[in-house]
N, C-alpha and C positions, 0 to 999 in steps of 0.2 A: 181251029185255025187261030183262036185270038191268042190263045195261051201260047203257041210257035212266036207271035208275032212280039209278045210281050217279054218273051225268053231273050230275043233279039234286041231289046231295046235297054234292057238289063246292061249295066257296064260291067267288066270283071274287077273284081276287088284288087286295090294295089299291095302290090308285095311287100313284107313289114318292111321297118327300114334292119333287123338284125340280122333277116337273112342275105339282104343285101351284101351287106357288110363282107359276110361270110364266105356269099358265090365270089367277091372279088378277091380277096384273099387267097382263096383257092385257086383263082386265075394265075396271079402273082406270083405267088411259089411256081407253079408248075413253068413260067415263062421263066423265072431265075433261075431255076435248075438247071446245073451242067448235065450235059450228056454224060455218059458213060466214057472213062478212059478204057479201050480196048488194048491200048500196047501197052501195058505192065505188065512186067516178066511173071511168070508164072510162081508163084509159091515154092520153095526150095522141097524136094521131095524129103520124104523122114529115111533115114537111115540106122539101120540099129545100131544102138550103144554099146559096148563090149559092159558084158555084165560086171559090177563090181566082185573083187574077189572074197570071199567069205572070212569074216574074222576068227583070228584063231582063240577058241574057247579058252577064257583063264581057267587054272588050276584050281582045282578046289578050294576057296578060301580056309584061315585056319581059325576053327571057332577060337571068339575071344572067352576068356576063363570070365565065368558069372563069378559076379562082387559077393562079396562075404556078406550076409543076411545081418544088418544092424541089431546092435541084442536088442531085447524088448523091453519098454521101458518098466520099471519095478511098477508093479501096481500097489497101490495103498488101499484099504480099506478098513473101514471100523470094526468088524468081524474079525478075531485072531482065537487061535486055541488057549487056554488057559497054560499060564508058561510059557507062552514061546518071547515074548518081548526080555523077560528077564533071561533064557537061553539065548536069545542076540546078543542082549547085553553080556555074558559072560564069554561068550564065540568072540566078540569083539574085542573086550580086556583082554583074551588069550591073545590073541592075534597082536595088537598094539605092545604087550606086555604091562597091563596096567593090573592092579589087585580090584580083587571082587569081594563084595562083603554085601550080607544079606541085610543086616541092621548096623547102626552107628550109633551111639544113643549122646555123642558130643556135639550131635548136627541137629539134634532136637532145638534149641533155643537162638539157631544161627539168623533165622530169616522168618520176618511176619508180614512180607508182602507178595503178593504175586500168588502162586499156587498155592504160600505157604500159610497164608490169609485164615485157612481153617483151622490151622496148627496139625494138619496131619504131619508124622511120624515120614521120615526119608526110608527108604527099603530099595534094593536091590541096587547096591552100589559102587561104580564102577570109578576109583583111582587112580591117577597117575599124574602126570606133567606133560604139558604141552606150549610151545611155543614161550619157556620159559615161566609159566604159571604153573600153579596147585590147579586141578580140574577134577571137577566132579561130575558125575553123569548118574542121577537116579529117578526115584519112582515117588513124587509129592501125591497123596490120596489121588491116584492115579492119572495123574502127567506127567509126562517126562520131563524130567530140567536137565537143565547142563548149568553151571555154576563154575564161576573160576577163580579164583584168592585175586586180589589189587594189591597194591603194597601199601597202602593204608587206609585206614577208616575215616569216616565223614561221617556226621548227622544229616547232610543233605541225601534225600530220595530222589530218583529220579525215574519215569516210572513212564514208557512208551510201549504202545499199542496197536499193531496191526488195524487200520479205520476197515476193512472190509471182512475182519474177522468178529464176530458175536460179541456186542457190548458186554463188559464186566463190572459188576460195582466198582467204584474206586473210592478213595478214604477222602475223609474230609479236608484233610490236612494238602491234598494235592491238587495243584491250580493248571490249567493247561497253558502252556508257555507256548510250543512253535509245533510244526509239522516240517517232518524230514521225510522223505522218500513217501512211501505207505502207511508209516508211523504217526502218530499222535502221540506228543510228548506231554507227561504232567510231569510236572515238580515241585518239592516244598519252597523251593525257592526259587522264582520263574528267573529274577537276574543272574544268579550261579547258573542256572541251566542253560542260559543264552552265551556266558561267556566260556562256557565250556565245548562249543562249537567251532570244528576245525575239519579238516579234511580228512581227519582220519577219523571222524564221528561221521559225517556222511556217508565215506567210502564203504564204514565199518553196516551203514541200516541197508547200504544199497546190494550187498554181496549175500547178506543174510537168508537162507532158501525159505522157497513161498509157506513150507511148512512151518516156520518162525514165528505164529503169532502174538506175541509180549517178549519184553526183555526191560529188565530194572535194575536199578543200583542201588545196593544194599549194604551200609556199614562195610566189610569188607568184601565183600563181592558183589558180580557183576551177574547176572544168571538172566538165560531164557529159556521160556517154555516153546511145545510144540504141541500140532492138533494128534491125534489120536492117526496111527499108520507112519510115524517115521521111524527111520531103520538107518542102520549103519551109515548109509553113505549121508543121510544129511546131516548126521554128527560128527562124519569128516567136514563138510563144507559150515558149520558152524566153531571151530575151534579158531579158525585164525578171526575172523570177527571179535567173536569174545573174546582172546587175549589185545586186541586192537583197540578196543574200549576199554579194557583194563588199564593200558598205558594211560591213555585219553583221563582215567579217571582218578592220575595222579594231580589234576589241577582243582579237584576238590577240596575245600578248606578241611581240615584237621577235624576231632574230637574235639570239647572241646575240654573233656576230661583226659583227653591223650596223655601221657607223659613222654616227653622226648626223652626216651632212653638210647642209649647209642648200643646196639647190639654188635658185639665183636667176635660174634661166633664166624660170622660170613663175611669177615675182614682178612685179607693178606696179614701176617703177622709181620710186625717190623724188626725182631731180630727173634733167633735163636732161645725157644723160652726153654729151664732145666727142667729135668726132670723132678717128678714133684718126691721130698722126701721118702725113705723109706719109713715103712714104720720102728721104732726103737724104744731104746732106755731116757725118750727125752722128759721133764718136767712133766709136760701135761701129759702124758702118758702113765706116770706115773702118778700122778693124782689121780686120774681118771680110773687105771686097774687098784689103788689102792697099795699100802705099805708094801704086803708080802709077796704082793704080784713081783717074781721073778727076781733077778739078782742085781743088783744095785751096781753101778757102775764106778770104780775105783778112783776117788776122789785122793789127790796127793798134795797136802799144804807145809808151804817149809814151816822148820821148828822155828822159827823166831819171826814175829811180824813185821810187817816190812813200816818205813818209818815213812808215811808220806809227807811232802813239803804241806807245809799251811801258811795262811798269811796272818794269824798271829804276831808270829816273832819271826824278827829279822835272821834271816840264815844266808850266811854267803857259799856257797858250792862250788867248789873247784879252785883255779888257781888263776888269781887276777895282777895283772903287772901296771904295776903304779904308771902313770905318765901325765906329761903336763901337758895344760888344757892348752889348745891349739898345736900343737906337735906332731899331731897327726896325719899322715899326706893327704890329705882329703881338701879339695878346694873350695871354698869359702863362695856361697848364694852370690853374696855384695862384695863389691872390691873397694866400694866407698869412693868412687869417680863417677860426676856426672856425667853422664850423654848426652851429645850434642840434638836437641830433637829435631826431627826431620821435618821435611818439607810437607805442605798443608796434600791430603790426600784429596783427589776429585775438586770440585768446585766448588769454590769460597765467596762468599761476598763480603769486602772489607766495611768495615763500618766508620763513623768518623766518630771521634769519642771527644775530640779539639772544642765543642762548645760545653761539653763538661753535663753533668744529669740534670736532666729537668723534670724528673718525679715530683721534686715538691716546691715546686712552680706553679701551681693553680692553684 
């Protein structure tokens, strides 16, 4: 019975204050709640839709024609058969109409820089004209040049370098001046080479294809080498370049053994020249065959020799008629009357001459 009694005297624990909170809350809502609206019209019933009608299938499209397969690009490589680079080069001379010629031996002493540095022998070489130059296309101890005539010689080298193609020795005599495009420029003389810079010296490094590694200026040519794999088409795209610096490299000072001859072979003639004698019975002709060579041409001199005048002795000729001096209609220089002289020309300034000279007065 104590433990009933003790249970009873026990108070119940008060309720937190969250839930509190909570049961009122719930009261609240539920007393602001509206009732249910019962008279709203009912929901519109569904009705079927008339099905849309089905599109009419397009025609067969009309395949578009596949593009033409780009060619591929020419491959290069250092591997070639024995021969075939010199059969390019003759396929090509055909084709351009340029002469082909297996050795030169007048090309030997043209050029001692660049490829030709070792003095090998020129071989398999390919002739002609281009873009109003002499060109050449052949085989230096085994690189290809191409080489093209200037219209005249210089002692100044001028001597550039692909910088991302394989260092070359270069001569002592050559200084490095500027950098153009990809090139490294040296030359004997770095001021000539700076003022020979123009737009068509730039134009000429920037056009030149990537297989172009060196190009020099040489006495009278202009020549560049190539790495090992070019073929026709980049010795088309190296011909206008190198006639480009060719012009370019008319601003190089002279030989300086030059002689200015004036060459009139490739001159318009200015009149009608004769024709040059035949050969005959002249003088030197006849010195030259000697007395009996052939028959003598008929010389006819009068019988009595002719009297020429001399100034020796006075001789009068012909028939002169006396007349007196001045009788002649012919009028006289001087008539022997003064002329009134004229009036002072432009502006004068009169002087006073009235106190007379005073020179030798001090």
């Amino acid at each position: 019975m104590l433990w009933r009694v003790d249970a009873r005297q026990r108070v119940a624990p008060a309720p937190e204050q969250g839930e509190e909170q909570a049961v009122q809350t719930e009261q609240t809502v539920t007393e602001d709640r509206a009732p249910e609206d019962t008279d709203l019209p009912p929901p519109p019933e569904e009705t079927d839709a008339p099905e849309p009608e089905p599109e009419a299938e397009d025609p067969d499209p009309v395949p578009e024609p596949e593009p033409a397969p780009a060619p591929a690009p020419e491959r290069r490589h250092g591997l070639s058969l024995p021969g075939a680079l010199r059969r390019e080069r003759r396929a090509w001379a055909e084709e351009k109409g340029y002469g082909f010629a297996r050795t030169d031996d007048w090309l030997n002493d043209e050029w001692a820089r660049g490829a030709a540095a070792s003095g090998a022998v020129a071989r398999d070489i390919v002739s002609g004209r281009a873009y109003g130059h002499e060109m050449l296309l052949m085989d230096l101890g085994g690189v290809n040049v191409m080489a093209m005539r200037r219209g005249a010689g210089s002692d100044v080298v001028i001597d550039a370098r692909r910088i991302a193609a394989l260092e070359q020795e270069s001569s002592d005599d050559l200084i490095e001046a500027f950098t153009v495009g990809d090139f490294r420029v040296l030359a004997t003389d770095t001021g000539v080479a700076e003022r020979l810079v123009d737009e068509r010296f730039t134009t000429a490094f920037e056009v030149f294809p990537d297989v172009v590694t060196a190009v020099w200026i040489e006495s009278d040519w202009v020549l560049a080498q190539t790495a090992k794999g070019s073929h026709r088409g980049d010795w088309e795209q190296m011909l206008a370049p190198l006639a480009m610096l060719s012009d370019v490299a008319r601003a190089l000072p002279p030989k300086a053994t030059a002689s200015q001859t004036l060459l009139l072979d490739d001159l318009d003639p200015t009149r009608q020249m004769p024709e040059p004698p035949q050969p005959g019975f002249g003088v030197l002709a006849v010195a030259r065959e000697g007395v009996d060579a052939g028959e003598r041409p008929l010389v006819q001199r009068p019988e009595e020799p002719l009297d020429l005048p001399s100034r020796r002795q006075a001789v009068a000729r012909g028939v002169v008629e006396p007349r007196d001096i001045g009788a002649d209609e012919v009028e006289a220089i001087a008539d022997g009357v003064e002329k009134p002289e004229e009036g002072p020309r432009g502006a004068r300034m009169p002087r006073d001459l009235s106190g007379g000279s005073s020179l030798f007065d001090d």
